[in-house]
C-alpha positions in Angstrom: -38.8 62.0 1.4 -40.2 58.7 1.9 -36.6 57.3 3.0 -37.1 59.9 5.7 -40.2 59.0 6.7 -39.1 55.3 7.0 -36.8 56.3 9.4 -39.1 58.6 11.5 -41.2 55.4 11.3 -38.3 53.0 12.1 -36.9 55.6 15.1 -40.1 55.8 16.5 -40.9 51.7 16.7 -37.3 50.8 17.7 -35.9 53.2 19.2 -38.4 55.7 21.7 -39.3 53.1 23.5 -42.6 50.7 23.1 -46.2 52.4 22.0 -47.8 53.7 25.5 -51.9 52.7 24.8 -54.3 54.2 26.4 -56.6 53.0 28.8 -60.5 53.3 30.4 -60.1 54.2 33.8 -63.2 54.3 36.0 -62.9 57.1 38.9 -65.8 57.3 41.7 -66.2 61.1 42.8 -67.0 60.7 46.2 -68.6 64.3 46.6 -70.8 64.3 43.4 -71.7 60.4 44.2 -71.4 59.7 40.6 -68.9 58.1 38.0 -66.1 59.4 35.3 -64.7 57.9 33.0 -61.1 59.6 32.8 -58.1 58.6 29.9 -55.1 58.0 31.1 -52.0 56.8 30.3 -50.4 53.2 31.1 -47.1 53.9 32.9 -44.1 53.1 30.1 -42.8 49.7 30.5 -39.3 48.8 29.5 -36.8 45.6 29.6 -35.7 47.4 32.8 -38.5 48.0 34.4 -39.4 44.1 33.7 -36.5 43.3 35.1 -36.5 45.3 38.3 -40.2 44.0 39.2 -39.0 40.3 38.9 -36.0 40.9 41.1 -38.0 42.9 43.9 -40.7 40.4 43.4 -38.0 37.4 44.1 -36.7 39.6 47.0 -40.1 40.0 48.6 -40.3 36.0 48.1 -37.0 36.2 50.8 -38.5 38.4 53.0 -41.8 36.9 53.5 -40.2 33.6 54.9 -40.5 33.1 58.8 -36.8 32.1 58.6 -35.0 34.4 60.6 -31.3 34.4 58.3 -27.7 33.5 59.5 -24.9 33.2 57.5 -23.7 29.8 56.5 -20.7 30.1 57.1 -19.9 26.0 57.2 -22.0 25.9 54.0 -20.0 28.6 51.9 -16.3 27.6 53.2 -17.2 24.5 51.7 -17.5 25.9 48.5 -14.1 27.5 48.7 -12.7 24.6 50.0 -13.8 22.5 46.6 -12.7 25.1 44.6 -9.2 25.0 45.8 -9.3 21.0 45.5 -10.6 20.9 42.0 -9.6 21.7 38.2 -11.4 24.4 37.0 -14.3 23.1 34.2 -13.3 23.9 30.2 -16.0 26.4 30.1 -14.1 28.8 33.0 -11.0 28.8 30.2 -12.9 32.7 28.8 -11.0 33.4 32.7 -7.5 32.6 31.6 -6.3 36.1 32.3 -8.3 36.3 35.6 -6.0 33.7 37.2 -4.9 36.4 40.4 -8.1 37.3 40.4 -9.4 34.1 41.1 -6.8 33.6 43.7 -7.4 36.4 45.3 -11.3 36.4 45.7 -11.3 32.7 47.1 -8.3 33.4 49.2 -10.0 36.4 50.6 -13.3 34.9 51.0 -11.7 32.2 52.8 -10.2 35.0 55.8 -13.3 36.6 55.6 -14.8 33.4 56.8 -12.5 32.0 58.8 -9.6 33.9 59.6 -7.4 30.6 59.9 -9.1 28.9 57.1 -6.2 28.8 54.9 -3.8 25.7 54.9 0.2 26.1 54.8 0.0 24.0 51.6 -3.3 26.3 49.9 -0.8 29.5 50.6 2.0 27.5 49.2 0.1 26.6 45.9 -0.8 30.6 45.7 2.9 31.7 45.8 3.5 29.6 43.3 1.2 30.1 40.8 1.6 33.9 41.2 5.3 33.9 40.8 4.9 30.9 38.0 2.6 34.0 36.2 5.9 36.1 36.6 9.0 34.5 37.5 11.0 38.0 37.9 9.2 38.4 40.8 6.7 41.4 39.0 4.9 42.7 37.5 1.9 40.7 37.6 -0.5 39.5 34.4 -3.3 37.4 34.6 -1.5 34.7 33.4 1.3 32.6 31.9 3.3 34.8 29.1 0.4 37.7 29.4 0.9 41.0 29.2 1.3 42.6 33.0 -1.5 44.6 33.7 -2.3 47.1 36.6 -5.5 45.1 37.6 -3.7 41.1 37.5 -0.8 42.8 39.5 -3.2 43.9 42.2 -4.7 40.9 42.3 -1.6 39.0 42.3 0.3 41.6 45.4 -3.2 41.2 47.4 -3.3 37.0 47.0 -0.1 37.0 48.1 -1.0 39.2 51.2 -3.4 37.0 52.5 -0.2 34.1 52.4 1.5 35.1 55.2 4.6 35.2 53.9 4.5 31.3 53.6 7.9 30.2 52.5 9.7 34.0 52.5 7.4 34.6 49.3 7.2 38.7 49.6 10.5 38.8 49.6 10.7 37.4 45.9 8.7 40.4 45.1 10.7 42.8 42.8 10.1 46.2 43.7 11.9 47.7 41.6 10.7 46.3 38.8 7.0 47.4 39.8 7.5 50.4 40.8 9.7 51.1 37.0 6.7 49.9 35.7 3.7 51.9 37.5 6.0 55.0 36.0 5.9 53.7 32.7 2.4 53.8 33.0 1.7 57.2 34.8 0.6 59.7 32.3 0.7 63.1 32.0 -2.9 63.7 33.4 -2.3 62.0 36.4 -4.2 58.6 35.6 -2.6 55.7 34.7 -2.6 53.2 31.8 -4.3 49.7 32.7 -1.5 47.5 30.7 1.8 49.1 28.5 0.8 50.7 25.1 -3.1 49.4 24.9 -4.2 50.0 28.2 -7.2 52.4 29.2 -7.0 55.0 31.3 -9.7 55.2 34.2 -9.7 55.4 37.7 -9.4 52.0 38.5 -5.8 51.9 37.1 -5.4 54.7 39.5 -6.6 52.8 42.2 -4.9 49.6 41.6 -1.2 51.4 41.5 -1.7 53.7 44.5 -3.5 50.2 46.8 0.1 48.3 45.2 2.4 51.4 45.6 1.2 52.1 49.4 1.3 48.6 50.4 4.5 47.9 49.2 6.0 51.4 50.4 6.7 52.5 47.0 4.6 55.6 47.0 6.5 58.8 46.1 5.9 61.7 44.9 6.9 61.7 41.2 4.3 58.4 41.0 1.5 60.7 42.7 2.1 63.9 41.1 -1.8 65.2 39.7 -3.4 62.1 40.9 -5.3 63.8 42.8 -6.5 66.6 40.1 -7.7 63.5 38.5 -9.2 61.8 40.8 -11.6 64.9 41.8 -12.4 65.3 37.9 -13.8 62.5 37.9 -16.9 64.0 40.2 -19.5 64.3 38.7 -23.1 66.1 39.0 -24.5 63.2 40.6 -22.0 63.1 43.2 -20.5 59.8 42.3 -17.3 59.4 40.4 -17.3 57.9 36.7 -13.9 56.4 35.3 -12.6 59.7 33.6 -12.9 63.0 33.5 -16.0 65.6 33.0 -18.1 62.6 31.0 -18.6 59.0 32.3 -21.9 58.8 34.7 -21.5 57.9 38.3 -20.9 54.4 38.8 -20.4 52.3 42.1 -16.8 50.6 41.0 -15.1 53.9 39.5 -16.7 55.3 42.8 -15.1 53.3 45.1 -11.7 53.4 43.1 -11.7 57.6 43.0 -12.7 57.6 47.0 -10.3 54.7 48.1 -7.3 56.3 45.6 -8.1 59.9 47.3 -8.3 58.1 51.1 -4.5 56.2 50.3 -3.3 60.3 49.2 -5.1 61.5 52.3 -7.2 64.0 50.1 -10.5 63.2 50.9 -11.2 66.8 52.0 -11.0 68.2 48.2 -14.1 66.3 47.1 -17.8 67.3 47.9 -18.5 64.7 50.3 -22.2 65.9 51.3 -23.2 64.9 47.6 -20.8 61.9 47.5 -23.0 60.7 50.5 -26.2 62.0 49.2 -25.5 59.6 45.9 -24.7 56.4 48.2 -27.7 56.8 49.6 -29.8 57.6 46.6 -27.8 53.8 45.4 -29.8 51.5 47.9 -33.7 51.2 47.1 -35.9 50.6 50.3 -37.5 48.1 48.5 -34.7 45.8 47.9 -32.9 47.1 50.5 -29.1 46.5 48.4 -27.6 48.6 46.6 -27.0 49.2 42.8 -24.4 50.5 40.8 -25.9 53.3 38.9 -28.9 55.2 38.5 -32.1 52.9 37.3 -30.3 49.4 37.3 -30.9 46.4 39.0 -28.9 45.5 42.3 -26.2 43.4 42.4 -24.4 42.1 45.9 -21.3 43.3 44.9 -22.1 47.1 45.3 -22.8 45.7 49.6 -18.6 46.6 49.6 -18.0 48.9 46.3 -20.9 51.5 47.8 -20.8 50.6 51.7 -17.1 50.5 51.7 -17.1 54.0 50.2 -19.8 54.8 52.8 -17.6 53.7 55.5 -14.7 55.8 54.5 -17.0 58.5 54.3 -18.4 57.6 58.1 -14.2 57.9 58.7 -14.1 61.6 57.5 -16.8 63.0 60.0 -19.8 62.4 57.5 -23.4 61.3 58.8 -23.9 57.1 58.2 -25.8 57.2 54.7 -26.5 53.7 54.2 -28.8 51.1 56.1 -26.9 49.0 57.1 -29.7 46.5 58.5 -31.3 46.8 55.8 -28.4 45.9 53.4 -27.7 42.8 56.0 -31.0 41.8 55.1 -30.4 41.9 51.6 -27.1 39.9 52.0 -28.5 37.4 54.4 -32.2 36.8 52.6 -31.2 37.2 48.9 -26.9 36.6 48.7 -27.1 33.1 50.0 -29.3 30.1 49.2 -29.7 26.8 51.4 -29.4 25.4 47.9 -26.0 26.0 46.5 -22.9 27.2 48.6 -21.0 30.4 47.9 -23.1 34.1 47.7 -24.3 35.5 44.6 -25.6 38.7 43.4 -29.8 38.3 43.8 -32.3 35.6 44.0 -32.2 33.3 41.5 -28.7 33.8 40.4 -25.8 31.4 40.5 -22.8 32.0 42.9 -19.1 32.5 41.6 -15.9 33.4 43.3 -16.6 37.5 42.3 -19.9 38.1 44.7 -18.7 35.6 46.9 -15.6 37.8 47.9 -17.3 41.1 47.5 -21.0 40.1 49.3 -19.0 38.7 52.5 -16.7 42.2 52.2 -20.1 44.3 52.4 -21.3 41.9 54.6 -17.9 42.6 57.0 -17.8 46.4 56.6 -21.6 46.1 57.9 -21.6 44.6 61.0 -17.7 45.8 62.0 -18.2 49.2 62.5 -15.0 51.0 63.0 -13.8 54.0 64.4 -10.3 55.7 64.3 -8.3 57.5 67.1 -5.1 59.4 66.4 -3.1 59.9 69.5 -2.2 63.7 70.6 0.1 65.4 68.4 0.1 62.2 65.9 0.1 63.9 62.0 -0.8 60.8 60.8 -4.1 60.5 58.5 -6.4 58.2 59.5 -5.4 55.6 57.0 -2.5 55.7 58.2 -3.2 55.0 61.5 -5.6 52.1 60.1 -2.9 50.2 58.3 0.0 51.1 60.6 -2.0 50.9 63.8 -4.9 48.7 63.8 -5.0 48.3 67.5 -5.8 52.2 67.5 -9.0 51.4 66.2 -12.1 50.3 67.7 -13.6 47.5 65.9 -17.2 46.5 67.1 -17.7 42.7 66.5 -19.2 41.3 63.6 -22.5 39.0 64.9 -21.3 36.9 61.7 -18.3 36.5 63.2 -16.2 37.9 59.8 -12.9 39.0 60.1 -12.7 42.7 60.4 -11.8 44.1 56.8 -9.7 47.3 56.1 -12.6 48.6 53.3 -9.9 51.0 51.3 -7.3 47.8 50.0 -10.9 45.3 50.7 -8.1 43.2 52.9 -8.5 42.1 56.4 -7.1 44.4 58.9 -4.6 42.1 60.3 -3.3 40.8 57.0 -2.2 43.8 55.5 -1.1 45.1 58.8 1.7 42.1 58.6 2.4 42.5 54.9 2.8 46.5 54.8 4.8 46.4 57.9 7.2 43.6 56.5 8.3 46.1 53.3 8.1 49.2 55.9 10.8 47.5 57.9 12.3 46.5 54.6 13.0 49.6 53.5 14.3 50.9 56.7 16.9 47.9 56.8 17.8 48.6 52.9 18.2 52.5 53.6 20.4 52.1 56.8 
């Protein structure tokens, strides 16, 4: 008995939460002219709750300046700029197996920015140090004598995108090889394995071999058999998709993956996409005016392209606009950037890094370049493929940023991996005639 009522005690301390005391409120009744005293209870106050007042308080700090915001542009290519001219510090060695990553999100930002922005010999060093990760030609780790692993080998096929087939470097790419290896990972759910033997199973793996598979024209149907059935699993009450099936909460990554996995497979119809929209919206607080990830967290600049991307392939499908996207231009432009320090980070107060400068400038892209999608009479294509096989079949209004117009499923600009999915569409043609 008196072990269990050191636990009550110690549940009720440490876990439920901090002791609520009351409080003396005095209330005027305006008809009786006189005063009551009424008890009531102080609202419950949390490390959350902490937390989201100083962010929204640092946010209004942004919004109450006279300075009518721009993007920096000059200010943040700078940034990228010294990043590709510089060693990386010791303490960035805990990113050893993020090396494609890396590549990719300053490579990326860089297009975003400036669509010409990359040098012959910055693409150059790219190719290199992606096939230096694998010689073979694929699959991808994140680094030197890793372990290949669905995420590093997107990372590593969208880097070398944005290279322009500098020095015939696609064409080192082993297809094969990949696509034997997506299969070893396929399982018998439809989901796939992050990495061989150890890897999880979640729908970004999916997404990362169907945005590798389609680019590279690999897709076929043994690699997307019950993807699909898997995908939609993952919907969940809220609306939103978590990683796996019938028991992760809704999340803005695992969203974005399920929606941009279902938009490659052209299923996009099998999903409720009235709730889907209802939960993007629900995402962005009118306070803040970005959006967050999940339900009661703080927001974070990255979810401007994981949530607005999946908003704009839901705008693609015939579904109402369910975002502000003024308001989460505000966000970017008062709270992602500081005159300060170059590069974008996630709030006020934060430091940049190569992460939320790739994804802020994506959200930031997908905001102001609105796009719409045509398919000619008597054309079966889906809109995505029209998107990536056709870009000039879309309307494109222009970014007041001036940022590159950005294909939000593959998070790619649209002329980039225009060029790079054509080059292995004609590939294959040449190779099966």
């Amino acid at each position: 008995m008196p072990n269990s009522l050191s636990r009550l005690k110690f549940i009720n301390k440490n876990l439920l939460g901090r002791k609520r005391p009351t409080i003396i409120s005095v209330v005027k009744d305006e008809e009786k002219d006189q005063e009551t005293i009424m008890s009531i209870m102080k609202e419950v106050e949390t490390d959350t709750t902490i937390a989201y007042n100083e962010v929204l308080e640092k946010c209004n700090e942004q919004y109450r300046s006279k300075v009518n915001p721009v993007l920096n542009k000059d200010f943040h290519q700078m940034y990228i700029e010294g990043w590709f001219s510089h060693d990386l510090p010791p303490q960035m060695s805990a990113l050893d197996a993020s090396q494609p990553w890396m590549l990719y999100w300053l490579a990326n930002s860089m297009k975003v920015l400036n669509k010409n922005g990359l040098t012959d010999e910055i693409k150059e060093r790219i190719a290199e140090k992606v096939f230096a990760i694998s010689p073979q030609g694929g699959p991808f780790g994140g680094g030197v004598g890793q372990l290949p692993h669905l995420a590093s080998n997107y990372a590593a096929i969208n880097a070398l995108a944005l290279c322009d087939n500098i020095g015939g470097c696609w064409d080192k790419l082993n297809l094969k090889a990949i696509y034997e290896w997506l299969m070893s990972l396929k399982q018998v759910d439809g989901c796939f394995k992050t990495c061989s033997g150890i890897g999880e199973t979640d729908t970004r793996g999916v997404y990362c071999a169907l945005s590798v598979a389609s680019m590279l024209g690999i897709m076929t149907p043994e690699l997307c058999e019950g993807v699909e059935d898997f995908l939609i699993s993952c919907q969940n009450y809220e609306g939103g998709f978590g990683g796996c099936a019938h028991e992760d909460e809704a999340h803005g990554g695992y969203t974005f993956c399920a929606i941009a996995s279902l938009s490659i497979l052209a299923a996009i119809d099998r999903i409720d996409t009235s709730k889907l929209a209802l939960w993007c919206s629900q995402r962005q607080d009118n306070a803040e005016k970005g959006f967050c990830g999940r339900s009661n967290k703080l927001v974070d600049g990255c979810y401007s392209f994981w949530i607005g991307s999946t908003a704009s392939i839901l705008e693609w499908h015939g579904c109402a606009e369910c975002v502000n996207k003024e308001a989460l231009k505000e966000y970017i432009l008062y709270c992602c950037q500081s005159s300060k320090r170059p590069g974008l980070q996630d709030k006020p107060g934060t430091n940049p890094d190569f992460y939320h400068t790739n994804y802020v400038l994506l959200g930031l892209a997908i905001a102001e370049n609105a796009v719409f999608i045509t398919s000619k009479e008597g054309d079966n294509k889906s809109k995505e493929q029209v998107l990536i096989e056709e870009p000039s079949s879309a309307t494109h209004f222009n970014s007041p940023s001036c940022l590159t117009a950005i294909n939000p499923i593959y998070g790619l600009p649209v002329e980039e991996l225009f060029n790079f999915s054509t080059h292995f569409r004609h590939k294959k043609s040449s190779c099966s005639s």
